[in-house]
C-alpha positions in Angstrom: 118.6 -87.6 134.0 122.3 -87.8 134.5 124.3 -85.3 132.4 128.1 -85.5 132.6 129.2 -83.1 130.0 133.5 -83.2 128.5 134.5 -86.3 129.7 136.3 -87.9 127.6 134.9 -91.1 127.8 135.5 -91.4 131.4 133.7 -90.7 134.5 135.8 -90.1 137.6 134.4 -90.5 141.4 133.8 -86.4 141.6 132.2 -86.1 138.5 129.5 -88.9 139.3 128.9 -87.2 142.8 128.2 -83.7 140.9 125.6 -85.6 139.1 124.4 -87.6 141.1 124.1 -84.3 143.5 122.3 -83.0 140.9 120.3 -85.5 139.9 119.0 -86.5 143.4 118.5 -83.2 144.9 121.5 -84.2 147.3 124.4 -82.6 149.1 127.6 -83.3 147.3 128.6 -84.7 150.4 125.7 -86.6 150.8 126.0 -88.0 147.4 129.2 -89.2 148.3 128.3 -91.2 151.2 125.7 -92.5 148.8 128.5 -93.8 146.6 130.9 -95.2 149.3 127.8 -96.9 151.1 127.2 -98.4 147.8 130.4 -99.1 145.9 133.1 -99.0 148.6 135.2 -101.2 149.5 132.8 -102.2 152.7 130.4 -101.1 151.2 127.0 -102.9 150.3 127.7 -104.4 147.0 131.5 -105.8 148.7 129.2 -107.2 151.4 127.2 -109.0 149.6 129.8 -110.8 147.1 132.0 -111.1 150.4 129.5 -113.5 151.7 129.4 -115.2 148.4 126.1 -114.0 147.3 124.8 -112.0 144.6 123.8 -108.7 143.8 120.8 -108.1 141.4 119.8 -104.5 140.0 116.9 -105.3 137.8 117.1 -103.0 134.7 121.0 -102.3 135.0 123.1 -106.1 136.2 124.2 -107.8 138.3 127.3 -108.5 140.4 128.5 -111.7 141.3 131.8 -113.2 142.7 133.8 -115.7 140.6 136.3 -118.3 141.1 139.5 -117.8 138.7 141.6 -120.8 138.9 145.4 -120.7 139.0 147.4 -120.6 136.5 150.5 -120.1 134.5 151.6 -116.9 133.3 155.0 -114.9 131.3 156.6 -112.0 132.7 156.2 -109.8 130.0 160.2 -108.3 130.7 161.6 -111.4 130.9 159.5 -114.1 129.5 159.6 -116.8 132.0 156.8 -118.3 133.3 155.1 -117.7 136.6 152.1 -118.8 138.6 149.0 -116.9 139.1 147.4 -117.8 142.4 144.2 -118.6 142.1 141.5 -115.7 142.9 138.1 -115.0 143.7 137.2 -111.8 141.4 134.5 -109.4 141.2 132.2 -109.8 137.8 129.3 -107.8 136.1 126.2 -108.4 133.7 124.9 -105.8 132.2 121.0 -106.2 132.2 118.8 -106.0 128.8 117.7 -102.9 130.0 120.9 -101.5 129.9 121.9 -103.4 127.2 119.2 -102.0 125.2 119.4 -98.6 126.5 123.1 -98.5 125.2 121.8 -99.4 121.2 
C-alpha cells in the first residue's frame, strides 16, 4: 500500500521514491531509477508515444500521443493575437479501475 502522509495535495518526485522504496522493498536509489526508466524523459512511456504508439496499464490508463492543431491565440499582457504552432502532446485515461478506486 502506498502511504504518503502531509502532502498537501501534491506528490513531488522524492516523496513517490520514499514510497515507492517502501512499498517495493527497494533502495531509494533504486526506486529512483525505477521512476526515471519509467517516466523520464527517455524513458519507457516517452518511447513508446515517441514512436507513435500507445501505452496501456490495465487497471490504472493509458497514455497516448495526440495531435493539437494550430491555432490562434491572445497574449494575455497585451491582447493581440498570436499563433500557436501546432503540437503533438502527451494525453492520459484514467482506467475504470482507477476511476472507481478514486469514488
Amino acid at each position: 500500500m502506498l502511504v504518503i502522509t502531509d502532502t498537501g495535495g501534491t506528490v513531488n518526485k522524492t516523496e513517490l521514491q520514499e514510497a515507492l522504496a517502501s512499498a517495493a522493498n527497494l533502495s531509494k536509489a533504486d526506486a529512483a531509477r525505477a521512476i526515471d526508466a519509467l517516466f523520464g524523459t527517455s524513458g519507457v512511456i516517452a518511447a513508446e508515444l515517441k514512436k507513435g504508439g500507445k501505452v496501456q496499464i490495465t487497471g490504472f490508463g493509458s497514455f497516448v500521443a495526440r495531435q493539437r492543431a494550430a491555432r490562434t491565440g491572445r497574449d494575455p499582457r497585451t491582447g493581440n493575437a498570436l499563433q500557436i504552432a501546432a503540437a503533438t502532446v502527451p494525453a492520459f485515461k484514467a482506467g475504470q479501475a482507477l476511476k472507481d478506486a478514486l469514488n
